[in-house]
C-alpha positions as CSV (number, residue, x, y, z in Angstrom):
1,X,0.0,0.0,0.0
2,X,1.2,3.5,-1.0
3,X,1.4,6.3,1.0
4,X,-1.4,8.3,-1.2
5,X,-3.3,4.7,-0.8
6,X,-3.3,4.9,3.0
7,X,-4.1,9.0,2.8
8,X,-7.0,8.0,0.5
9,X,-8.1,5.0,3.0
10,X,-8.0,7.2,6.1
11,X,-9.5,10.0,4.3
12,X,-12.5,7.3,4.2
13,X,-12.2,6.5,7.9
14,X,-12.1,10.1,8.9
15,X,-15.4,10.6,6.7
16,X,-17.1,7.3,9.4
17,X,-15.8,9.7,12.3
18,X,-17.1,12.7,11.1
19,X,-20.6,11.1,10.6
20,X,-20.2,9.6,14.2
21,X,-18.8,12.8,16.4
22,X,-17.6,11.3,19.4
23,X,-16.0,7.9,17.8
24,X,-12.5,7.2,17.4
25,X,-12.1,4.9,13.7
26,X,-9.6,2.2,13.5
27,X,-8.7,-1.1,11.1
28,X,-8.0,-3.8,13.9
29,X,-7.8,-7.1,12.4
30,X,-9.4,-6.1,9.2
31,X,-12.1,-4.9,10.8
32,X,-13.5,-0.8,10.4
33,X,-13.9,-0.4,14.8
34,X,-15.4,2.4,16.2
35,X,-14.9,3.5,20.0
36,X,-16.8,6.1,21.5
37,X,-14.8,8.6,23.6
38,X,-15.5,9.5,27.0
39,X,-15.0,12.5,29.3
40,X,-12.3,10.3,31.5
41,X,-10.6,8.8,29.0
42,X,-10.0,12.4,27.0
43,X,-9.0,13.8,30.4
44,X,-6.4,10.8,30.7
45,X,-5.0,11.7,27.1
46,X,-4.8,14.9,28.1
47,X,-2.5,14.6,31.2
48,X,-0.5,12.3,30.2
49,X,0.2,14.7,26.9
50,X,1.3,17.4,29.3
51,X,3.3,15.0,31.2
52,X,5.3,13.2,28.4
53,X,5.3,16.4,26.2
54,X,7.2,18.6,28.8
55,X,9.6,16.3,29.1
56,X,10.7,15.2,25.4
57,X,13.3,17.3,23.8
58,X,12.5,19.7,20.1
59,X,13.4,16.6,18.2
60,X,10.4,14.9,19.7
61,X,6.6,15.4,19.1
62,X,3.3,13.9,20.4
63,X,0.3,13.0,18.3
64,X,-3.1,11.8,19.4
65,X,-5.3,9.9,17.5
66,X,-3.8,9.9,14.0
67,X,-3.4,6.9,11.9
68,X,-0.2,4.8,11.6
69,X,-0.5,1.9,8.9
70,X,1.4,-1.3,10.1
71,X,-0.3,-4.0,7.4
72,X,-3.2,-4.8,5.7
73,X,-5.4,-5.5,8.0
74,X,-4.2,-2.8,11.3
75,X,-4.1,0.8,10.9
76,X,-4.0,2.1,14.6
77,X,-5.0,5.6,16.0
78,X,-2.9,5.6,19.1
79,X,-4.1,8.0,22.1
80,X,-0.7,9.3,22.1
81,X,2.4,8.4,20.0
82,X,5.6,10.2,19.9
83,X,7.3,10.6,16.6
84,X,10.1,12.8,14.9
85,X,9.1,16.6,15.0
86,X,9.8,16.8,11.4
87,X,7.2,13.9,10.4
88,X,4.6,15.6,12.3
89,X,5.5,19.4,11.3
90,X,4.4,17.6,8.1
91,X,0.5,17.4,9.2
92,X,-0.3,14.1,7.7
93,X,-3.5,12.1,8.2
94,X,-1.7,8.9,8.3
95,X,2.3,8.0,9.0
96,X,4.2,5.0,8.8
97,X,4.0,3.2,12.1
98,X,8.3,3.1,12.2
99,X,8.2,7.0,13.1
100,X,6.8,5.8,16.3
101,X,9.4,5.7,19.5
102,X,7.0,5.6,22.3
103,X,3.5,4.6,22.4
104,X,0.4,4.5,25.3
105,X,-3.2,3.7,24.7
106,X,-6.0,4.6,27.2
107,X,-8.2,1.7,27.6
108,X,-12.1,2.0,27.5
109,X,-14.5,-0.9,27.8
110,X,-14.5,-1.2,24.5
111,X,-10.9,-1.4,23.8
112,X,-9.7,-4.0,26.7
113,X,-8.6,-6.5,24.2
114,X,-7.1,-4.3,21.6
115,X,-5.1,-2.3,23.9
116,X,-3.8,-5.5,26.2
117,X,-3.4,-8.1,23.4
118,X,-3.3,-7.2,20.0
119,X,-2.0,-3.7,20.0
120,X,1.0,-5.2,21.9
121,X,1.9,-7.7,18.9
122,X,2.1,-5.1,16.6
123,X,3.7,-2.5,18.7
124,X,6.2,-5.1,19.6
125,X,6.8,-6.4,16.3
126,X,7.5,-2.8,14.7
127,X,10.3,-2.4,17.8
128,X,8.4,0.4,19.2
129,X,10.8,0.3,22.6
130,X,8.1,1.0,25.1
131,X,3.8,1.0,25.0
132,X,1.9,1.7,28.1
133,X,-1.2,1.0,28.7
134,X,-3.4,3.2,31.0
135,X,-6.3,2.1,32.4
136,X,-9.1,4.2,34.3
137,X,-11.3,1.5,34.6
138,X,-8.7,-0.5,37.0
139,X,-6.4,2.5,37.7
140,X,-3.4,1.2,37.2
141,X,-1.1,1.4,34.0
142,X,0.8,-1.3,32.9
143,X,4.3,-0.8,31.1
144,X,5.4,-2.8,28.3
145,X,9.2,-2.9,27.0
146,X,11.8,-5.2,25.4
147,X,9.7,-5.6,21.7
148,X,10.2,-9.0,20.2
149,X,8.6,-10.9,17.2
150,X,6.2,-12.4,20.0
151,X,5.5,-9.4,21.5
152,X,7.0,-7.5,24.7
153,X,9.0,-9.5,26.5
154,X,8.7,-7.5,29.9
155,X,5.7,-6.2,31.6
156,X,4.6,-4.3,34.9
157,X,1.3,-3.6,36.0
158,X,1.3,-0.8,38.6
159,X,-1.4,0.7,40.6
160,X,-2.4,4.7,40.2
161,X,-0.6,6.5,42.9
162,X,3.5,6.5,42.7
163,X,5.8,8.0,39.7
164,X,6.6,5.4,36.8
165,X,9.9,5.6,35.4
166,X,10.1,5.0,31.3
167,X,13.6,3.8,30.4
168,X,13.3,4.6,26.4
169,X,15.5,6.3,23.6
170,X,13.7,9.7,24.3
171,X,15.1,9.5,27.7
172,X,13.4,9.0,31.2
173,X,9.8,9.5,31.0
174,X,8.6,10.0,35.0
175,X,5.0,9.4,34.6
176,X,3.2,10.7,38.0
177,X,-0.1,8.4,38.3
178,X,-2.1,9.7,41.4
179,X,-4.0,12.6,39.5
180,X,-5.0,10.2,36.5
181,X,-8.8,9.7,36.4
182,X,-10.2,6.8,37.3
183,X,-14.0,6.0,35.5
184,X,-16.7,6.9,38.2
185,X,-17.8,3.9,37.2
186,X,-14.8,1.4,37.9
187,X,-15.1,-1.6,40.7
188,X,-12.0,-0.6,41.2
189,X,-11.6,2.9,42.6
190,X,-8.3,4.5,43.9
């Protein structure tokens, strides 16, 4: 698939989002999924973009929920994805999923699945060095490192309330998790 292919595809997928205000559009597995967006899981995006942001260098920039093309049958919109400054400067509705260096996916009921097993294959498999996973219903993130062809070799699930410490090529990410939202909700309050 060509790059103009993959602008022309997720032209089409933005069209399905703009028909549906409030859905996120993805190809998982094939498959055209919509997610609806919620008011904790925007506010989690949005923390955790002034968190990581302040702490990457010029060379670095985040994007939310733009497409990156990985095969056939997966074009991801990650919550936030940090790529090269110059790739994003560019304004693109769709990259390549190799500009990503660090990934992290906010999971909603909908997306449990996705964001725990099959986004992790693919992250993994592209060498993205480290994906976190950040979920409100649960509070608690889990960090995912080491990529392999099987996915990520290691993996930490740690409860909201003390700083996580990123080891990746941007540098240490220090990720403070007592002010991320937790879904009203949630069984599992913090």
């Amino acid at each position: 698939m060509t790059v103009s292919d993959l602008d022309r595809l997720h032209s089409q997928l933005s069209k399905l989002e703009d028909m549906f205000p409030g859905y996120v559009t993805e190809i998982v597995e094939g498959s055209i999924v919509m997610n609806p967006v919620r008011p904790f899981h925007g506010r989690t995006i949005q923390r955790l973009w002034g968190i990581v942001e302040e702490q990457l260098t010029p060379e670095w920039a985040l994007v939310t929920d733009v497409a990156f093309f990985f095969d056939e049958a997966n074009e991801f919109c990650p919550d936030l994805a940090v790529i090269p400054a110059a790739a994003e400067t560019e304004n693109r509705g769709s990259y390549p999923a190799d500009l990503i260096e660090f990934v992290a996916e906010v999971v909603s009921p909908e997306s449990v699945r996705r964001d725990y097993t099959l986004k992790p294959l693919r992250y993994a498999s592209r060498g993205i060095p480290n994906y976190l996973v950040v979920n409100p219903l649960e509070g608690h993130v889990v960090t995912m490192w080491n990529p392999g062809p099987e996915g990520y070799r290691g993996r930490d699930t740690i409860p909201y309330g003390p700083e996580i410490k990123v080891d990746s090529p941007l540098g240490r990410l220090v990720i403070p998790t007592s002010d991320l939202p937790v879904d009203p909700k949630s069984p599992h309050p913090s």
